[in-house]
VEXDRENSE-354840 format. One record per atom (N, C-alpha, C, O): x, z, y negated; residue in one letter. Coordinates in steps of 0.02 Angstrom, whole numbers, padded with zeros to 5 digits, always signed. Layout:
BEGIN
XZYa
...
***
This chain:
BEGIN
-00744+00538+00578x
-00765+00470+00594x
-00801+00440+00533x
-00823+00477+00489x
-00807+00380+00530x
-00830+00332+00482x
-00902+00332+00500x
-00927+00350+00553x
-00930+00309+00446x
-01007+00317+00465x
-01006+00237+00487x
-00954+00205+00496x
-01103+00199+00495x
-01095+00134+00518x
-01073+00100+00473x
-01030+00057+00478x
-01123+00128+00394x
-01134+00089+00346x
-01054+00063+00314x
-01030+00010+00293x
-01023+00151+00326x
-00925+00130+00302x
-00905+00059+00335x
-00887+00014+00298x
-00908+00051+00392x
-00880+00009+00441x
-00921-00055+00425x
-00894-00110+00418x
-00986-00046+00420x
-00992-00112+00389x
-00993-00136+00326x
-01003-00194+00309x
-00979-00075+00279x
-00949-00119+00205x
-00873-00158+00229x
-00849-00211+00210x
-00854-00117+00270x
-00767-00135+00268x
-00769-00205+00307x
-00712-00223+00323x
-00798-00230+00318x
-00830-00307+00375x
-00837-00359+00325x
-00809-00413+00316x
-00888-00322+00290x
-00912-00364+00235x
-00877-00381+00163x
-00870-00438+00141x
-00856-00319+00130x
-00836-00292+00074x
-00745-00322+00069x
-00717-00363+00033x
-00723-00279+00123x
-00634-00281+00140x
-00616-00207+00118x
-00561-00180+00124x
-00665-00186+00096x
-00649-00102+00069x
-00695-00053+00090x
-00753-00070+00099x
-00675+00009+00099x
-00744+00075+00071x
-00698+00109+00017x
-00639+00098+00003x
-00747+00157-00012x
-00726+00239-00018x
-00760+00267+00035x
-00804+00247+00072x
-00718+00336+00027x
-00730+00388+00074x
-00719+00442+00048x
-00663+00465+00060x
-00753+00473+00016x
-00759+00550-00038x
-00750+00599+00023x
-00776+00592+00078x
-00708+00649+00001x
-00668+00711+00023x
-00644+00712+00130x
-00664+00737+00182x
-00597+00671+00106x
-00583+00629+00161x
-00510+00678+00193x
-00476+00681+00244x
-00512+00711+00128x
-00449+00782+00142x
-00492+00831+00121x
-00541+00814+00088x
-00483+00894+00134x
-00500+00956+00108x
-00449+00960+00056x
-00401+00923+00048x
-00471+01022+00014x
-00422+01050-00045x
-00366+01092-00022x
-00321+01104-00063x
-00361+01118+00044x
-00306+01158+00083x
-00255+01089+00099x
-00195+01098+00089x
-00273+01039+00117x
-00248+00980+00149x
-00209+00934+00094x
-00161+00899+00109x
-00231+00939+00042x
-00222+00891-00037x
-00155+00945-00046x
-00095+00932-00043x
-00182+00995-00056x
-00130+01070-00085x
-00051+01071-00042x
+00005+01088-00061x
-00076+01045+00017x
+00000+01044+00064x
+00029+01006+00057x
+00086+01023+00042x
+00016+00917+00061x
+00035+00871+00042x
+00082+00869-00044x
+00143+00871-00050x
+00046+00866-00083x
+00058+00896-00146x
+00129+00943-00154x
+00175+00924-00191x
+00131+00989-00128x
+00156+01040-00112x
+00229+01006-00095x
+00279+01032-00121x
+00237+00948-00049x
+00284+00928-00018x
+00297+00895-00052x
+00356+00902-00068x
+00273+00857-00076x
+00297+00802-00127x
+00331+00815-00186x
+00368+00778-00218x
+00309+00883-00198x
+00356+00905-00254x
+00425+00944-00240x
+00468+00965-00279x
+00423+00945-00176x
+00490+00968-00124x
+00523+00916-00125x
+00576+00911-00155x
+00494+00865-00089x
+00535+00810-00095x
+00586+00774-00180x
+00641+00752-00195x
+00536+00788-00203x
+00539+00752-00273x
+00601+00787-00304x
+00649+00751-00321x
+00605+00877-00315x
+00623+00911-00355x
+00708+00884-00342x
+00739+00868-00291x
+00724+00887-00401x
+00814+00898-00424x
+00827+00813-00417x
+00884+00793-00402x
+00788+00778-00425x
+00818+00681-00400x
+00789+00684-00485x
+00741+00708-00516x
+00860+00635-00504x
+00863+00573-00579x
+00874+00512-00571x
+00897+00486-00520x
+00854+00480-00629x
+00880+00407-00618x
+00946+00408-00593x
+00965+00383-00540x
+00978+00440-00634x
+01065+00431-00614x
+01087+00464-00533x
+01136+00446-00498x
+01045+00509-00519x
+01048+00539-00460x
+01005+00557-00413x
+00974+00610-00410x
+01003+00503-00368x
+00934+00504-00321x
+00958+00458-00247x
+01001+00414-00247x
+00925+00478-00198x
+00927+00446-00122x
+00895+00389-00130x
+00838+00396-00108x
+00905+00323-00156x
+00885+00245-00162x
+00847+00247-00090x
+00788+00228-00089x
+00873+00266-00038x
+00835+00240+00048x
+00779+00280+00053x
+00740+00266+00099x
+00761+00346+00003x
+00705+00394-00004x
+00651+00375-00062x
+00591+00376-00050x
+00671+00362-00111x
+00653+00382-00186x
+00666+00323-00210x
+00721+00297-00206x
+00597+00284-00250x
+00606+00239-00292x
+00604+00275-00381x
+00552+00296-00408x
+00659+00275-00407x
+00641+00316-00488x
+00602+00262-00546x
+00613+00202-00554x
+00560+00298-00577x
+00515+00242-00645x
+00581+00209-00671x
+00631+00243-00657x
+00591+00165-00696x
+00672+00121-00736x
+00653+00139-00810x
+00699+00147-00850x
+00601+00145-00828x
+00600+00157-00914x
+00592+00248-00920x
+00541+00283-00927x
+00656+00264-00916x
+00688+00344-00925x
+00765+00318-00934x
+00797+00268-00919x
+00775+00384-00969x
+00859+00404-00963x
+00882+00423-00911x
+00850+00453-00868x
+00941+00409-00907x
+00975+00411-00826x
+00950+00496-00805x
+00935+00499-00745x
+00943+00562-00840x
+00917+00614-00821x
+00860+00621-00818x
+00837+00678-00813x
+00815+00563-00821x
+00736+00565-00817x
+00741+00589-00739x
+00788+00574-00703x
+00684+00630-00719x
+00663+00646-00648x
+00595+00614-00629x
+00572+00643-00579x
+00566+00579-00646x
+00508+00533-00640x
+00507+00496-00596x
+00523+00437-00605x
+00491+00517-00544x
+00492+00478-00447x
+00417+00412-00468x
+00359+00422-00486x
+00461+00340-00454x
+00386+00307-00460x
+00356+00313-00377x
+00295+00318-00369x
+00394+00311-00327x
+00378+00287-00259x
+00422+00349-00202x
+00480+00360-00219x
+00403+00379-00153x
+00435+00403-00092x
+00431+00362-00040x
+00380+00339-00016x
+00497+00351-00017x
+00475+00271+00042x
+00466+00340+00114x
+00487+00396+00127x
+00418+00281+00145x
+00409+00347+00234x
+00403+00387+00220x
+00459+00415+00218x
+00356+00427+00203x
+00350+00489+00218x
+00321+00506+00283x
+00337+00558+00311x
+00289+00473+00304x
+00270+00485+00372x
+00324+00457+00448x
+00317+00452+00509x
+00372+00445+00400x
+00432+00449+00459x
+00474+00492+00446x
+00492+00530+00491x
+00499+00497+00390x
+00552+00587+00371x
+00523+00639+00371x
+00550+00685+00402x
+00457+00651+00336x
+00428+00718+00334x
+00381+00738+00371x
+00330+00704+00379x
+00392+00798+00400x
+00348+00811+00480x
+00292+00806+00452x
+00256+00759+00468x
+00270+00859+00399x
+00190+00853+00374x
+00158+00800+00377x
+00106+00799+00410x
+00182+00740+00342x
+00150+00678+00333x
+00143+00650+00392x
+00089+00629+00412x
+00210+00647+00435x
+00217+00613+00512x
+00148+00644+00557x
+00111+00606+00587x
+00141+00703+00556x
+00085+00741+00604x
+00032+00721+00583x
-00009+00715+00630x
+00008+00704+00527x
-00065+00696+00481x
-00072+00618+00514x
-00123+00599+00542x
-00003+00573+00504x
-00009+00493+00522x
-00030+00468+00595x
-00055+00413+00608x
-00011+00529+00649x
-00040+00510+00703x
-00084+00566+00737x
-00083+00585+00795x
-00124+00588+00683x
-00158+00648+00716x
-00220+00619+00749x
-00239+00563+00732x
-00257+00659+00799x
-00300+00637+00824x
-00360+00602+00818x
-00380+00552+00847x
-00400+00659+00748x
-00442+00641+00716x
-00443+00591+00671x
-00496+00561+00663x
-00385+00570+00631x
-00373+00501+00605x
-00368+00425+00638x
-00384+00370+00615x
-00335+00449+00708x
-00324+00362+00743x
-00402+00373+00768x
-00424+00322+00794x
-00444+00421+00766x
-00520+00393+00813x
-00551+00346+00760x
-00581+00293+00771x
-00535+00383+00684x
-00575+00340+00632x
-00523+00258+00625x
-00541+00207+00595x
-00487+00263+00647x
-00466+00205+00619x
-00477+00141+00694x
-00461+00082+00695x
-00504+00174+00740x
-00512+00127+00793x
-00581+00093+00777x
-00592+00034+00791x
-00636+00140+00741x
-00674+00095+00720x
-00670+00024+00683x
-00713-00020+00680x
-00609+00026+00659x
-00580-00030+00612x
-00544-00078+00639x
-00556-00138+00629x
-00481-00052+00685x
-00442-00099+00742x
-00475-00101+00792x
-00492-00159+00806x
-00497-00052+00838x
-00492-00055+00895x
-00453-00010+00935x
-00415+00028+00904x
-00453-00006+00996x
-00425+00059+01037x
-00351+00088+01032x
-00330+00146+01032x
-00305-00006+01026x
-00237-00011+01007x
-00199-00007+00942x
-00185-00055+00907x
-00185+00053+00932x
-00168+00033+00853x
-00091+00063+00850x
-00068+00110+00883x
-00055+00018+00794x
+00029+00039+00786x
+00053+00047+00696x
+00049+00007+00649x
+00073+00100+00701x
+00080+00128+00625x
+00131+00081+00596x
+00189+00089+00614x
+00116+00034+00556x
+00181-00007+00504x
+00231+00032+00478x
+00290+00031+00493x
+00189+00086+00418x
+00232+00102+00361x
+00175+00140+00310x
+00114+00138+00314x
+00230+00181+00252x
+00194+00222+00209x
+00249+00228+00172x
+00309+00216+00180x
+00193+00261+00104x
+00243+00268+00035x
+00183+00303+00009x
+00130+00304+00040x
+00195+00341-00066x
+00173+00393-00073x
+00183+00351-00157x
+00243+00351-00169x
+00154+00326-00200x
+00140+00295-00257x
+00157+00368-00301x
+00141+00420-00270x
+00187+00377-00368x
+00189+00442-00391x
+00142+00430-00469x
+00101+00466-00498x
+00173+00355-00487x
+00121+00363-00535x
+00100+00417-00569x
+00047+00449-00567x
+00169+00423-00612x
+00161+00502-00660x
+00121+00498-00735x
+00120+00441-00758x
+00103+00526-00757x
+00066+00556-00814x
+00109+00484-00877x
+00171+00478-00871x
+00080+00448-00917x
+00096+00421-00971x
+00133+00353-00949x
+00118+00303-00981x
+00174+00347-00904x
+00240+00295-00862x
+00209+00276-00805x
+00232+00222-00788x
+00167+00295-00769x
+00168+00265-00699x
+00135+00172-00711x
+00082+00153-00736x
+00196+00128-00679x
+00177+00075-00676x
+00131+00022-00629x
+00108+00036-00574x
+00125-00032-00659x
+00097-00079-00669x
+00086-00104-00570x
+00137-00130-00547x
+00045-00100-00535x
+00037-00146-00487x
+00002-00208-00486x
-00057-00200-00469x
+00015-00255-00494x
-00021-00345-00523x
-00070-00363-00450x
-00066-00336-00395x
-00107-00411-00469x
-00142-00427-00416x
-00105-00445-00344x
-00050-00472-00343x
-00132-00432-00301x
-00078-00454-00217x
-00117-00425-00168x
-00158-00380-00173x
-00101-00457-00119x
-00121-00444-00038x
-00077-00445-00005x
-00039-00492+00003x
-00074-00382+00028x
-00036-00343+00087x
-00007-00398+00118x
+00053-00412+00126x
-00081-00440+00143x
-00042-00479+00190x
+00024-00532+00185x
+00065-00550+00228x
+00016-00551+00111x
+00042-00612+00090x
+00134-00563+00110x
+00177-00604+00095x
+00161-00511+00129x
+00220-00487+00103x
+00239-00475+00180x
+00299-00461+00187x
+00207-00476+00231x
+00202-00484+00290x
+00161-00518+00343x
+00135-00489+00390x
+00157-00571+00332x
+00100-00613+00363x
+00097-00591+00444x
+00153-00583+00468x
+00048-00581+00483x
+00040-00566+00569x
-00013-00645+00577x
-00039-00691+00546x
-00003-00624+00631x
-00051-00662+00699x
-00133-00682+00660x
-00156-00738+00652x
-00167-00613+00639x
-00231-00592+00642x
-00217-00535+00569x
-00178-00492+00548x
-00286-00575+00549x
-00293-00492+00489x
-00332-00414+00523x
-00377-00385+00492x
-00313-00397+00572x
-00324-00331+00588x
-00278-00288+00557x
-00253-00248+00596x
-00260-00284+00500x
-00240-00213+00476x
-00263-00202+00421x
-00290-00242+00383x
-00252-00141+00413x
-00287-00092+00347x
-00217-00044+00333x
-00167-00024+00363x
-00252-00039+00263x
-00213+00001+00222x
-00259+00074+00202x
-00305+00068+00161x
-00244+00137+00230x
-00274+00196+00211x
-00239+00216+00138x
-00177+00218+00140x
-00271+00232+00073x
-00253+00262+00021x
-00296+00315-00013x
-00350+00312-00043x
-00251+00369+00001x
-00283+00425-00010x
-00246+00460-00087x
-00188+00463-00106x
-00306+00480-00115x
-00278+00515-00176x
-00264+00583-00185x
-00308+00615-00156x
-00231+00612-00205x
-00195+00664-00209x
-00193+00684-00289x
-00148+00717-00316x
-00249+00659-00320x
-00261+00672-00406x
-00321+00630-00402x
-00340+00581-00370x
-00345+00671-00451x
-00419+00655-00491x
-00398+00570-00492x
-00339+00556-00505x
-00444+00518-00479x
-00399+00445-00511x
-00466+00409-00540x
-00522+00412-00514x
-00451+00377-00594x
-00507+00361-00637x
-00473+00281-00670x
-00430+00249-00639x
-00492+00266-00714x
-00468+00193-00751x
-00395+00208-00772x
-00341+00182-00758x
-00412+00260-00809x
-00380+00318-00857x
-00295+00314-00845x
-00253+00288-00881x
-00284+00364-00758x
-00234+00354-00731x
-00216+00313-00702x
-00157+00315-00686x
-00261+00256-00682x
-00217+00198-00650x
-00249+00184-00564x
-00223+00172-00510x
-00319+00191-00589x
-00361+00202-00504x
-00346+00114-00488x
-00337+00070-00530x
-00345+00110-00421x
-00349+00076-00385x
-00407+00023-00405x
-00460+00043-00427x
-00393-00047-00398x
-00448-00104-00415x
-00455-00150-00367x
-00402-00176-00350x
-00512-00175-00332x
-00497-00216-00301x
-00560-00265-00278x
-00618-00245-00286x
-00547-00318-00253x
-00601-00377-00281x
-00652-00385-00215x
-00622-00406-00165x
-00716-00372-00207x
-00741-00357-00146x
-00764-00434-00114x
-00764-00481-00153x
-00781-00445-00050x
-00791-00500-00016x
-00721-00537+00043x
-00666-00509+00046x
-00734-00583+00072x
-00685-00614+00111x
-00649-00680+00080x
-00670-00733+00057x
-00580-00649+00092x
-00532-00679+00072x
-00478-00708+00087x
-00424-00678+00088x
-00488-00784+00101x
-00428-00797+00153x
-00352-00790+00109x
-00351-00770+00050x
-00292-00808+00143x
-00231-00783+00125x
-00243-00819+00048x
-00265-00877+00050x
-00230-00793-00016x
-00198-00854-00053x
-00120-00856-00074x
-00078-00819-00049x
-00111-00890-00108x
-00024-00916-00139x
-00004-00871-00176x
-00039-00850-00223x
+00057-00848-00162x
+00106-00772-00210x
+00158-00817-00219x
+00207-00788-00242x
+00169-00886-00210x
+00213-00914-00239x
+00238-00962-00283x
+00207-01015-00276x
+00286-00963-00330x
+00294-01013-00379x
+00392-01038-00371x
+00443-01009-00354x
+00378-01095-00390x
+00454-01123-00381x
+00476-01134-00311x
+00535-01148-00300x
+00433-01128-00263x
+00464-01107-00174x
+00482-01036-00171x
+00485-01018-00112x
+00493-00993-00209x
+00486-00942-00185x
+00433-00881-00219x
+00416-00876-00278x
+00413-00836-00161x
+00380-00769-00166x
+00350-00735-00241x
+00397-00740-00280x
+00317-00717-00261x
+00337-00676-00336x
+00314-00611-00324x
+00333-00565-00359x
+00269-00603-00267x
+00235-00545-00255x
+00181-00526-00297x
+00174-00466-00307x
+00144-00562-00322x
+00082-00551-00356x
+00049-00644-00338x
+00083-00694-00327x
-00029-00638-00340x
-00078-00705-00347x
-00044-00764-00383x
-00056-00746-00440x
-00015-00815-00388x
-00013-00853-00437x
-00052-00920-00447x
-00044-00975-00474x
-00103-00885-00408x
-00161-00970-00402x
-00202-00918-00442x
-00191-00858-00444x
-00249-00949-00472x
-00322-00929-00507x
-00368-00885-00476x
-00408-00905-00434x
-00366-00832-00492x
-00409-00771-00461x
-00476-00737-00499x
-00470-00686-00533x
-00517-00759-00493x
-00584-00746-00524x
-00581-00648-00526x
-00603-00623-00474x
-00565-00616-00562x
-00571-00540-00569x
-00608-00513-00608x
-00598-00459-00635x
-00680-00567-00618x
-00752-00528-00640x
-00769-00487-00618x
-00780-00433-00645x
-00778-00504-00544x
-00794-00444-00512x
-00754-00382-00462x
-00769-00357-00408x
-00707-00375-00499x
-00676-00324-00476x
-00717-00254-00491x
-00766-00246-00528x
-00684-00207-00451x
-00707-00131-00438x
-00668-00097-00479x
-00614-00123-00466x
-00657-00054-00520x
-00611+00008-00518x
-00641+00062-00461x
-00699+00082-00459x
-00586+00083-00414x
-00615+00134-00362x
-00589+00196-00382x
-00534+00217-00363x
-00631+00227-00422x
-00613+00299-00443x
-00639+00345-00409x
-00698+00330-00399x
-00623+00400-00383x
-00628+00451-00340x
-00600+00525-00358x
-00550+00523-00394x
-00620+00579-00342x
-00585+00632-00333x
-00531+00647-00292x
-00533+00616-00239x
-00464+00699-00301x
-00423+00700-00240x
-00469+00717-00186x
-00527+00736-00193x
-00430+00705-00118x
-00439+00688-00069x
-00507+00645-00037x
-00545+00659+00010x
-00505+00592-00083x
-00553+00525-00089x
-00510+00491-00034x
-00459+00523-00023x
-00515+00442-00001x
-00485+00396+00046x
-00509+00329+00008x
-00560+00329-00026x
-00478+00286+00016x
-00499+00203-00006x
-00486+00178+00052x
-00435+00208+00070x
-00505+00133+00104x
-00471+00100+00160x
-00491+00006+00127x
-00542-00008+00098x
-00450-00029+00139x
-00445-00093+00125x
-00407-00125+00179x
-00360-00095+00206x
-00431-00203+00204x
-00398-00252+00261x
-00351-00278+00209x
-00357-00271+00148x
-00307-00308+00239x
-00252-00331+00223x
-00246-00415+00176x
-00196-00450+00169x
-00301-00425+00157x
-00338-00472+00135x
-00367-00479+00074x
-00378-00527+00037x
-00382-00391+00071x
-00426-00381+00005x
-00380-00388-00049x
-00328-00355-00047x
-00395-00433-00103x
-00348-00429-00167x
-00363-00350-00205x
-00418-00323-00208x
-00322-00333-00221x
-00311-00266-00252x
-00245-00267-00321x
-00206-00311-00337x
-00254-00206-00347x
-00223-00194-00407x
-00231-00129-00459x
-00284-00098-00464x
-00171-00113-00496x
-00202-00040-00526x
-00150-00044-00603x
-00090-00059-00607x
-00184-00031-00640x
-00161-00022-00709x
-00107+00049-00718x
-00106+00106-00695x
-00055+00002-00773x
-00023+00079-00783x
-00055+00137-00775x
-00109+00137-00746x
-00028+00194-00799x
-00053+00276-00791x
-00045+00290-00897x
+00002+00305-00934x
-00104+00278-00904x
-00109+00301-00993x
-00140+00348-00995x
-00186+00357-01035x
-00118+00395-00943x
-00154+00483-00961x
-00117+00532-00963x
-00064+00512-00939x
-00112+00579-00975x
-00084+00633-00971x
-00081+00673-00886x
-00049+00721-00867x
-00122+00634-00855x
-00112+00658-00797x
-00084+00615-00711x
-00107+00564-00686x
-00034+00656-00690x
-00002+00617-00633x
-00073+00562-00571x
-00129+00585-00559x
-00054+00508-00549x
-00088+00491-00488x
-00076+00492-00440x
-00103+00446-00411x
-00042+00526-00404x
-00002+00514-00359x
-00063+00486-00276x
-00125+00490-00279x
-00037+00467-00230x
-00053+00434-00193x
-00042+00417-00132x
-00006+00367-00132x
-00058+00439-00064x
-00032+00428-00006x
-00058+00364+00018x
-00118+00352+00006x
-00018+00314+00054x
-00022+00268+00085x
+00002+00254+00129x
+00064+00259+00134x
-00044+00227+00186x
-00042+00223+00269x
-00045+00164+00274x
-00081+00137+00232x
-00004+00112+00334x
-00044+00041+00347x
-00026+00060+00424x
+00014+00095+00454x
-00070+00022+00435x
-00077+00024+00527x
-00101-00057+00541x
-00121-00091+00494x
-00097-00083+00601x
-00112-00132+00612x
-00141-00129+00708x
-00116-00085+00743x
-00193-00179+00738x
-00209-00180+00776x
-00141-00202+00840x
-00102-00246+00822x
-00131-00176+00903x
-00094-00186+00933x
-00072-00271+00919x
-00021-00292+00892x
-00111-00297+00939x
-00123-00402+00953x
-00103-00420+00896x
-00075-00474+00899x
-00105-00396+00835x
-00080-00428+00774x
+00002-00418+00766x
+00032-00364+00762x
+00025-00470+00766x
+00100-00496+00771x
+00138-00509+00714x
+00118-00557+00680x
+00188-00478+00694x
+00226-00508+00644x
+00240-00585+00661x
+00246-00606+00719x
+00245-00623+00602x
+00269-00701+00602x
+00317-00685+00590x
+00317-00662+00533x
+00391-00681+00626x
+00452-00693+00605x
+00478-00726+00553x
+00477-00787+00546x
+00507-00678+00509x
+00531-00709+00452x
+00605-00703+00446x
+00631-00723+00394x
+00642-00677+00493x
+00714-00668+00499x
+00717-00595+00476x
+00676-00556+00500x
+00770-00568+00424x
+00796-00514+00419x
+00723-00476+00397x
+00702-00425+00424x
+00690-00512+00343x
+00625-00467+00314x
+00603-00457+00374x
+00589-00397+00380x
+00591-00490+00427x
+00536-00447+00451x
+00557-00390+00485x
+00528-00336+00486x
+00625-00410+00520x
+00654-00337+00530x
+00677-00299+00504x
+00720-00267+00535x
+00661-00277+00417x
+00655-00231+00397x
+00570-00195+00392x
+00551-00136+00392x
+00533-00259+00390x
+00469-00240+00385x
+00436-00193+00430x
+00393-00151+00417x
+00473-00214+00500x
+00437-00184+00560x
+00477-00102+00587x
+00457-00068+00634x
+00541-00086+00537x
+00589-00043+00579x
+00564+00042+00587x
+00588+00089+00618x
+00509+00034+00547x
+00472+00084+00569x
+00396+00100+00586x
+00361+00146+00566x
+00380+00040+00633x
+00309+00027+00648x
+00300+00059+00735x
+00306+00019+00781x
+00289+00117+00746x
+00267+00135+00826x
+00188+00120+00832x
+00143+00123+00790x
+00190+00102+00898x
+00120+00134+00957x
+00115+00186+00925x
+00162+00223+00913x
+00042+00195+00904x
+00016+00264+00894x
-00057+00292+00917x
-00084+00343+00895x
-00084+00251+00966x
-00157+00253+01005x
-00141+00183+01030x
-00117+00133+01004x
-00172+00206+01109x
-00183+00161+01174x
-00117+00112+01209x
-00065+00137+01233x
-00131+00053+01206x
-00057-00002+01247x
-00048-00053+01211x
-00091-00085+01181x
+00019-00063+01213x
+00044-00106+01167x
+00013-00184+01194x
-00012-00182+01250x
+00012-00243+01165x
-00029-00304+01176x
+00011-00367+01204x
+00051-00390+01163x
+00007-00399+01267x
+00061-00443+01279x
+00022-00508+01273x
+00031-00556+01311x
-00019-00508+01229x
-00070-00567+01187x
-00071-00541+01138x
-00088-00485+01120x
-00034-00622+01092x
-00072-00622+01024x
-00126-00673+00991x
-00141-00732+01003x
-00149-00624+00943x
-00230-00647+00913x
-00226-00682+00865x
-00198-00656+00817x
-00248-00742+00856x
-00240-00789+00801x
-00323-00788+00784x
-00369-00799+00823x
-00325-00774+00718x
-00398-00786+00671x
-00382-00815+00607x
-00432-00815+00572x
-00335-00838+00581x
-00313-00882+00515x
-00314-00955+00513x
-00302-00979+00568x
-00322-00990+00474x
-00330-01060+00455x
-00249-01074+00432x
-00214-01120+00455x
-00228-01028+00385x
-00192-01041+00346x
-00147-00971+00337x
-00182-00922+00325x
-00070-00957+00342x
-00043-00921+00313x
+00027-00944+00274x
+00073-00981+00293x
+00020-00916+00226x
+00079-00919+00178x
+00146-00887+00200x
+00143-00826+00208x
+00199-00914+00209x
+00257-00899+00230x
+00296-00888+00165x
+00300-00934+00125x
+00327-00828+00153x
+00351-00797+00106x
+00406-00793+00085x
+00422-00735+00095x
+00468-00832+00050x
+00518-00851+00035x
+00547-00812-00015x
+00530-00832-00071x
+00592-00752-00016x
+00600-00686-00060x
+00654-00720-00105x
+00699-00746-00072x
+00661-00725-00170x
+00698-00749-00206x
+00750-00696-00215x
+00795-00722-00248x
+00766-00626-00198x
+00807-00574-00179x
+00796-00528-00161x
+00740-00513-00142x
+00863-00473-00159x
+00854-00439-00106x
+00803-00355-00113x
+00812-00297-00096x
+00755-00388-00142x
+00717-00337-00174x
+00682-00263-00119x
+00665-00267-00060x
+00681-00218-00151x
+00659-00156-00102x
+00600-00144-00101x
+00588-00110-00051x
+00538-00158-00144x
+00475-00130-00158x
+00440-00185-00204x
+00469-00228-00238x
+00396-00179-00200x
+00325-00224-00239x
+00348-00225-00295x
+00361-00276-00326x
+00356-00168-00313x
+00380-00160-00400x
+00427-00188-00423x
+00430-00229-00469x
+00470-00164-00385x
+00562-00215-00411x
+00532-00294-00394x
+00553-00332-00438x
+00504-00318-00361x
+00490-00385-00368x
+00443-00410-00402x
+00452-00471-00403x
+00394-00394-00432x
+00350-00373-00487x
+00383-00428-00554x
+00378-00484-00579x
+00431-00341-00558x
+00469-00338-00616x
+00505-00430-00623x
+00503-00474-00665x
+00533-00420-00558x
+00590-00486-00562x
+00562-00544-00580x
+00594-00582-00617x
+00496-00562-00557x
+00432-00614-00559x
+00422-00635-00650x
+00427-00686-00683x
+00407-00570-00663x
+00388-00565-00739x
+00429-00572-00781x
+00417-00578-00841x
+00491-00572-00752x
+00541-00560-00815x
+00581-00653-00806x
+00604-00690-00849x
+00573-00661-00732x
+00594-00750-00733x
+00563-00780-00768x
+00585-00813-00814x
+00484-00771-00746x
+00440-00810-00800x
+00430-00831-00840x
+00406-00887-00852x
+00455-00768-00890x
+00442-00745-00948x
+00509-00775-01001x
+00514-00784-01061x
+00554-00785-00945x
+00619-00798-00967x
+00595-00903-00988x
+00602-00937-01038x
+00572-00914-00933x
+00563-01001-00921x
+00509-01012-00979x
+00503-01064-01011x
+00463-00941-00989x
+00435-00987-01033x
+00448-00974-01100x
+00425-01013-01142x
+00479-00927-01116x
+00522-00947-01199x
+00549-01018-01208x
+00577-01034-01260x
***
């Protein structure tokens, strides 16, 4: 369980840490799998619906940037995502009703692991209500160094990820990032963040991997806004995972940004990339 003070930074803040939030038996298994998963996949040869690969390698590079679901393919992760002792801590945060979105496992290897730009969760799935959180747990030492997690503390209503009418997947209004955090931690550190909090993490310029588990859950009452096909990809693996599902939904927003995908992109990153490279193109 969360202490008070956790629960009320996360009110106030949009974030905690949470130091040794896994044991070293628990880090070691995870770990363990991931390199199961990982082993024998290249650029040139890899499960695209499993495995996102880094793009700056040779087609025999084995450098996994992303594992999509792990907590829907792999039992380990799946059992950890709805285990007991985790949905009690996270009801402090939702509430009694809570339903698992989605997860991915960041690999963020040693020297290559890339670039995540400023963004909010929410802006890529807008709901009803900001009741969800994102659990990120580390699975490596994570410091500036490798590419720790950053993110800007206080309340934050939705802002604009878009330019031209459509999406870019990063801030493109003016974002004051004086006061950002680097949240560096030891493995099995937890970070929890609302869906609100602007966040971000620098390449990996170390010699050592970051790898990274990530959970989002959302409160029963918080509703996808229909966005047509995205959202039913967004939602195709979101169950009930504590208490009853909600036949009311919760509106607490002024304002949400409706998200217009300029293609048919798979991950933050590939749209990232696409953002930066239009840009970059318009403004030569």
């Amino acid at each position: 369980m969360f202490s008070e003070s956790q629960v009320q930074q996360y009110r106030s803040d949009g974030y905690f840490l949470c130091p040794n939030f896994l044991s070293e038996s628990e880090v070691a298994e995870f770990v363990q799998e991931i390199d199961r998963i990982c082993a024998g996949n290249t650029l040139a040869e890899h499960d695209a619906s499993r495995l996102e690969m880094e793009p700056a390698q040779p087609p025999s590079g084995t450098r996994v940037r992303r594992i999509y679901e792990p907590c829907t393919y792999y039992e380990v992760f799946k059992s950890f995502s709805e285990s007991g002792a985790l949905l009690d801590a996270l009801a402090q945060l939702l509430g009694p009703d809570i339903v698992y979105t989605s997860s991915k496992i960041n690999v963020k290897p040693a020297e290559i692991g890339s670039v995540v730009e400023w963004h909010q969760d929410m802006a890529y799935g807008p709901l009803t209500n900001g009741s969800v959180v994102a659990l990120l747990i580390y699975l490596d030492d994570a410091d500036i160094e490798n590419g720790c997690l950053q993110v800007i503390p206080g309340k934050t209503p939705m802002l604009n990820h878009s330019r031209d009418g459509y999406f870019q997947g990063r801030i493109t209004e003016t974002l004051d990032t004086s006061k950002a955090i680097h949240l560096e931690g030891k493995q099995g550190t937890a970070a929890l963040f609302n869906g609100l909090a602007p966040h971000a993490s620098s390449p990996n310029t170390s010699f050592r991997p970051r790898r990274t588990l990530i959970l989002g859950y959302r409160a029963a009452d918080a509703f996808p806004i229909y966005l047509g096909e995205t959202s039913l990809k967004s939602q195709q693996f979101a169950r009930l995972v504590r208490g009853h599902p909600s036949d009311t939904a919760r509106f607490d927003m002024d304002r949400v940004y409706v998200p217009t995908y300029p293609a048919n992109t798979r991950s933050l990153y590939e749209l990232q990339d696409l953002s930066r490279r239009l840009h970059s193109t318009k403004s030569a």
